[in-house]
MDTraj code that builds the backbone (N, CA, C; nanometers):
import mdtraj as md
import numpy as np

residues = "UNK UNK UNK UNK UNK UNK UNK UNK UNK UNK UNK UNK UNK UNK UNK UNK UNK UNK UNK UNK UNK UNK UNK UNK UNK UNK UNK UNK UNK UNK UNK UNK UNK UNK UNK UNK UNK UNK UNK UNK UNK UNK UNK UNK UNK UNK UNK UNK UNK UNK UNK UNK UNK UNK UNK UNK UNK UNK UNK UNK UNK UNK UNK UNK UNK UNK UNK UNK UNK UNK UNK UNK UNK UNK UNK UNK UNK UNK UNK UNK UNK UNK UNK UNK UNK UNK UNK UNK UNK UNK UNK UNK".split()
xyz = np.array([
    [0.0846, -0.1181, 0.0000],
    [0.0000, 0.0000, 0.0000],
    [0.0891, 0.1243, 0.0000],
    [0.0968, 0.2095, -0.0448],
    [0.1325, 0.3191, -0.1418],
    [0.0658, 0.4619, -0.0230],
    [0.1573, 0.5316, -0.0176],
    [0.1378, 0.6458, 0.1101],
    [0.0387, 0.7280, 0.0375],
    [-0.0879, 0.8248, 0.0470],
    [-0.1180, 0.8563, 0.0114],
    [-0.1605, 0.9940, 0.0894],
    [-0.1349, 1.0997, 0.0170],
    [-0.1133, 1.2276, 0.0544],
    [-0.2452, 1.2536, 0.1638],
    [-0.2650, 1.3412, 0.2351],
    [-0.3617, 1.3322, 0.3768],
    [-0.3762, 1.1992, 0.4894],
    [-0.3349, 1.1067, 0.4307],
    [-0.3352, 0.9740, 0.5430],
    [-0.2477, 0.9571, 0.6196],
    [-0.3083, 0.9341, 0.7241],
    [-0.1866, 0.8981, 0.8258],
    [-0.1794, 0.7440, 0.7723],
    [-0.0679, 0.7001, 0.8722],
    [0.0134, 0.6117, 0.7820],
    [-0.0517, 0.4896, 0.8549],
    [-0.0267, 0.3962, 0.8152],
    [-0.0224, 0.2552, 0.8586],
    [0.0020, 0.2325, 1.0160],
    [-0.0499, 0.1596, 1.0750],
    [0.0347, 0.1609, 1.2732],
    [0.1265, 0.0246, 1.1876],
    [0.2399, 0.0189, 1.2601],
    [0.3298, -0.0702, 1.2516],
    [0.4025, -0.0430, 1.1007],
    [0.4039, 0.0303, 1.0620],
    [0.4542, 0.0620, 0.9433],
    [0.6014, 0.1131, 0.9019],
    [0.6720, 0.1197, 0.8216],
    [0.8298, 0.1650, 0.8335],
    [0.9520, 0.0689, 0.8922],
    [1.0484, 0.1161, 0.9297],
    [1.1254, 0.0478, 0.9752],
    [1.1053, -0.0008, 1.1358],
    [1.1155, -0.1166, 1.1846],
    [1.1493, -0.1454, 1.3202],
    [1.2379, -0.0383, 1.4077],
    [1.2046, 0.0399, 1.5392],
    [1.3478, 0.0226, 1.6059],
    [1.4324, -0.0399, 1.6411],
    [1.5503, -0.0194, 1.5880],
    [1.7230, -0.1184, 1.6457],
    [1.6904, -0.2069, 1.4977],
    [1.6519, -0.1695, 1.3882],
    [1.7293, -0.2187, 1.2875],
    [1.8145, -0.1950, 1.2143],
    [1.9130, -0.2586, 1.1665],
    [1.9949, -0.1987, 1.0466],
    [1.9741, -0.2036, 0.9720],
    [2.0176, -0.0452, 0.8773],
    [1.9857, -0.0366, 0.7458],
    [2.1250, -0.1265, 0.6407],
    [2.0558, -0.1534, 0.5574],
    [2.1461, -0.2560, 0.4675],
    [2.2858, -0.1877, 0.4259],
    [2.2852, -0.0496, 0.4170],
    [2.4574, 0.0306, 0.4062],
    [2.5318, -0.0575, 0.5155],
    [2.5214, -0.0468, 0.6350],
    [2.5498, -0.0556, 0.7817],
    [2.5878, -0.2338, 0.7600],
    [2.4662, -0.3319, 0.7285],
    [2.4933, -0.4746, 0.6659],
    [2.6264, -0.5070, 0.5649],
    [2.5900, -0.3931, 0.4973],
    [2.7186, -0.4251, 0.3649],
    [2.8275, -0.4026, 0.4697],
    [2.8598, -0.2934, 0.5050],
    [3.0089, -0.2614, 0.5361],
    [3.0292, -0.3739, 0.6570],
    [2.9630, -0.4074, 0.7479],
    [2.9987, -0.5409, 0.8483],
    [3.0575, -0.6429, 0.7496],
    [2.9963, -0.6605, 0.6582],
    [3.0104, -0.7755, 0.6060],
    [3.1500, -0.7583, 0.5464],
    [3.1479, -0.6319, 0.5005],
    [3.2809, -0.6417, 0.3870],
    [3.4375, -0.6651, 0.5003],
    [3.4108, -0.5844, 0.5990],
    [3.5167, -0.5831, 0.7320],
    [3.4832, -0.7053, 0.7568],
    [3.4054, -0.8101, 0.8049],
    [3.4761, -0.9373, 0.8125],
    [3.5012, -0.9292, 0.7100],
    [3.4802, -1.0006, 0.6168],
    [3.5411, -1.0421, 0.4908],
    [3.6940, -1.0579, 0.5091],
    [3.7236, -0.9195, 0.4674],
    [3.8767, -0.8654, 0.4752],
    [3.9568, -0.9303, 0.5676],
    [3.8702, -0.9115, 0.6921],
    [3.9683, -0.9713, 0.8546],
    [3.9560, -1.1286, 0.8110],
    [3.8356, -1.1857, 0.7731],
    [3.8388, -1.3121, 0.7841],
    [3.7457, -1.3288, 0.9535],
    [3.7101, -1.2762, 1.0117],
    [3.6432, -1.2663, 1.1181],
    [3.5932, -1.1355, 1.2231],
    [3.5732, -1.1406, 1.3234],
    [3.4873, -1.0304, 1.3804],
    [3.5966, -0.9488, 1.4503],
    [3.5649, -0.8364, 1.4094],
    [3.6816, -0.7507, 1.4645],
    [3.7158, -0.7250, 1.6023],
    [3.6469, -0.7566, 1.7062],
    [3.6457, -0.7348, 1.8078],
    [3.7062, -0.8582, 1.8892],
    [3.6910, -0.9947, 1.7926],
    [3.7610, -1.0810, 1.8643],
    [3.9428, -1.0827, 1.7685],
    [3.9843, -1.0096, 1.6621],
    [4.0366, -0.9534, 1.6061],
    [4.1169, -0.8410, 1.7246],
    [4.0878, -0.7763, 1.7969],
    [4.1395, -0.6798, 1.8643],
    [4.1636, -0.7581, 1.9716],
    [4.1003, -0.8485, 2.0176],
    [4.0909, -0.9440, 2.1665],
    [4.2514, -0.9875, 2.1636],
    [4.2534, -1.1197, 2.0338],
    [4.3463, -1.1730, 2.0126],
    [4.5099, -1.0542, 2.0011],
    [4.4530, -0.9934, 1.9615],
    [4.6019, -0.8693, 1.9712],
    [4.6509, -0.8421, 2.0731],
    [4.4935, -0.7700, 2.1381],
    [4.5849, -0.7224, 2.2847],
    [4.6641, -0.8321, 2.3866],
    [4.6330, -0.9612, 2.3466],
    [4.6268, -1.0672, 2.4216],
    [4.7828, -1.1013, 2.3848],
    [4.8488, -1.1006, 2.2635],
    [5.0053, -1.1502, 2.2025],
    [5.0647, -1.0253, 2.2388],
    [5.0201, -0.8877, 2.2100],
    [5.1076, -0.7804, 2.2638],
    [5.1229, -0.7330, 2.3855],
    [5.0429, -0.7791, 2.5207],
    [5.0234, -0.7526, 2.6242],
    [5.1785, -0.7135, 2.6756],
    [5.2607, -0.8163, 2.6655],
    [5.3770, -0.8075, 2.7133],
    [5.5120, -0.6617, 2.6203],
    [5.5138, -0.7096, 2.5313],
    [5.5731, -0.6443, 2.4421],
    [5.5552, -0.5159, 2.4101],
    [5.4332, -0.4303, 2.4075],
    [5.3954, -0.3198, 2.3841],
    [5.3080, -0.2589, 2.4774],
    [5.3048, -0.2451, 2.6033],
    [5.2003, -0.1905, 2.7211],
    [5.1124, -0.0806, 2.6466],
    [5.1926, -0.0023, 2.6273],
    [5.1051, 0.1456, 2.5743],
    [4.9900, 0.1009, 2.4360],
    [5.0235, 0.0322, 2.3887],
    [4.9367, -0.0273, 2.2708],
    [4.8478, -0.1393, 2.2762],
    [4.8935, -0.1970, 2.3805],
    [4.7794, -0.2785, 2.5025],
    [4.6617, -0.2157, 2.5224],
    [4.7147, -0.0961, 2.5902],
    [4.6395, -0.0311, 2.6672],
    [4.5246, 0.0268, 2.5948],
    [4.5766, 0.1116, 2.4856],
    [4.4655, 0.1429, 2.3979],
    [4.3799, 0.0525, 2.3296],
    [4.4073, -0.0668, 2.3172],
    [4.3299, -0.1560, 2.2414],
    [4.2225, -0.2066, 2.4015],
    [4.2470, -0.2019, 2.4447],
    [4.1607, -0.2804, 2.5743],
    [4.0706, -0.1717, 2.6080],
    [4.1077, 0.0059, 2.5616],
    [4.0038, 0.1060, 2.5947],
    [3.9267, 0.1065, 2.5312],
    [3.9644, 0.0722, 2.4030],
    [3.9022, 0.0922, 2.2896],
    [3.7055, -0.0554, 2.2780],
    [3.8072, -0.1938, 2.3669],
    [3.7627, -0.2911, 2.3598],
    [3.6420, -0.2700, 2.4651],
    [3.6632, -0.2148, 2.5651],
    [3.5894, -0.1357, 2.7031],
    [3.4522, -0.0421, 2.6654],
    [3.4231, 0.0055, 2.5803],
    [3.3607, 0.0730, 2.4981],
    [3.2389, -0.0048, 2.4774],
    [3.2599, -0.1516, 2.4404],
    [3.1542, -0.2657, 2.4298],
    [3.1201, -0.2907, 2.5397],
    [3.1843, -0.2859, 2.6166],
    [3.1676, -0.3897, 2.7416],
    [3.1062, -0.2964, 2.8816],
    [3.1110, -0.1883, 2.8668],
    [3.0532, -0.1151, 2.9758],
    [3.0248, 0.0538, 2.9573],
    [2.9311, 0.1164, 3.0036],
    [2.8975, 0.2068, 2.9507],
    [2.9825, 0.3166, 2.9995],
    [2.9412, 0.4560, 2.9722],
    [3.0295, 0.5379, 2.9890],
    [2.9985, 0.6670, 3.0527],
    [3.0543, 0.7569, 3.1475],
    [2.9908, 0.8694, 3.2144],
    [2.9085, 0.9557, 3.1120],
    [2.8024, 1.0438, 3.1160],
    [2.7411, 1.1317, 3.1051],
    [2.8575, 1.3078, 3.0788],
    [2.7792, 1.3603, 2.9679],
    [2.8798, 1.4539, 2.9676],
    [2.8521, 1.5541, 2.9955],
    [2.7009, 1.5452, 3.0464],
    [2.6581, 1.6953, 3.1120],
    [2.6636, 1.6803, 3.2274],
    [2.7076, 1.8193, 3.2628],
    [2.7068, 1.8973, 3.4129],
    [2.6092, 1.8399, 3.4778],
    [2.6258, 1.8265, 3.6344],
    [2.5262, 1.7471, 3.7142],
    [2.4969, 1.8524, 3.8337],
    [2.6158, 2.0368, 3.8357],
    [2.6127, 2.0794, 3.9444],
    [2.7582, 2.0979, 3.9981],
    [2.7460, 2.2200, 4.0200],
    [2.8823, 2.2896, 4.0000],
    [3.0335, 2.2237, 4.1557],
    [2.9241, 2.1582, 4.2112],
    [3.0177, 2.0712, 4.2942],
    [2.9888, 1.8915, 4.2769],
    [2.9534, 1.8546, 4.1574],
    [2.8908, 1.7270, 4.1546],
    [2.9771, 1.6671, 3.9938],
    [3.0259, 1.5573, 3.9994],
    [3.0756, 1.5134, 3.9251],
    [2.9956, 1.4373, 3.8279],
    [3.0020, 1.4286, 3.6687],
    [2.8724, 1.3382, 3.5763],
    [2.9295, 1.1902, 3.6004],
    [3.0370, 1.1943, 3.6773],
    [3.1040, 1.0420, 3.7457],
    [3.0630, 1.0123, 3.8871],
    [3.0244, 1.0986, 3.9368],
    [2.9634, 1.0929, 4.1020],
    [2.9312, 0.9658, 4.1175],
    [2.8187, 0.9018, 4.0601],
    [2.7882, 0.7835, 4.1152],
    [2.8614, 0.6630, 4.0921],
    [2.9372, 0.6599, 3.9927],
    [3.0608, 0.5834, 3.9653],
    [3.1658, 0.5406, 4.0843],
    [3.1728, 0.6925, 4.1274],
    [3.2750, 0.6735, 4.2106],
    [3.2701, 0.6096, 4.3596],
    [3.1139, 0.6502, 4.3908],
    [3.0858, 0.5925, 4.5308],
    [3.0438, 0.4309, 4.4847],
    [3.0095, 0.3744, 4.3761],
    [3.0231, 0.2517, 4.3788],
    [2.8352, 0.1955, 4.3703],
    [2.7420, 0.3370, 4.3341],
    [2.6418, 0.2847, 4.3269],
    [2.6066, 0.2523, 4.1803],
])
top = md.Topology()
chain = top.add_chain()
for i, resn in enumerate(residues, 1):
    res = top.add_residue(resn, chain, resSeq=i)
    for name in ("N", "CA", "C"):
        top.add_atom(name, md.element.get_by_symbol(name[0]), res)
traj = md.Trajectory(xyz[None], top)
């Protein structure tokens, strides 16, 4: 069915939320491809052989890896004596 000018639209109509659009599909796909697998276990395996050898390049790959794995402070102001890390820090 074909949108037609004055109608509201369909309920359930359009895209889902939290889908991907097929641009977003292609390029996953093409990055494995290339790697031959998922980049993130791609970065795993790195930091894991360079741990010793390169600390500083460790380090960034495991921040970088951290990003997935847990969320991240807030970047607005909470209050001119209050940190957007406040609750972080006390552990709630």
């Amino acid at each position: 069915m074909t949108f037609q000018l004055g109608q509201s639209k369909p309920v359930n109509s359009g895209r889902r939320k939290g889908s991907i659009n097929k641009s977003t599909i292609k390029v996953q796909r093409r990055v494995q491809a290339i790697l031959g697998a998922d980049p993130l276990d791609e970065l795993t395996t790195l930091a894991q052989e360079i741990a010793t050898s390169d600390p500083k390049l460790h380090f960034l790959i495991l921040k970088e890896l951290s990003r997935y794995c847990h969320s991240h402070c807030s970047v607005k102001s909470t209050g001119p004596d209050e940190s957007p890390c406040e609750d972080l820090r006390s552990g709630k």
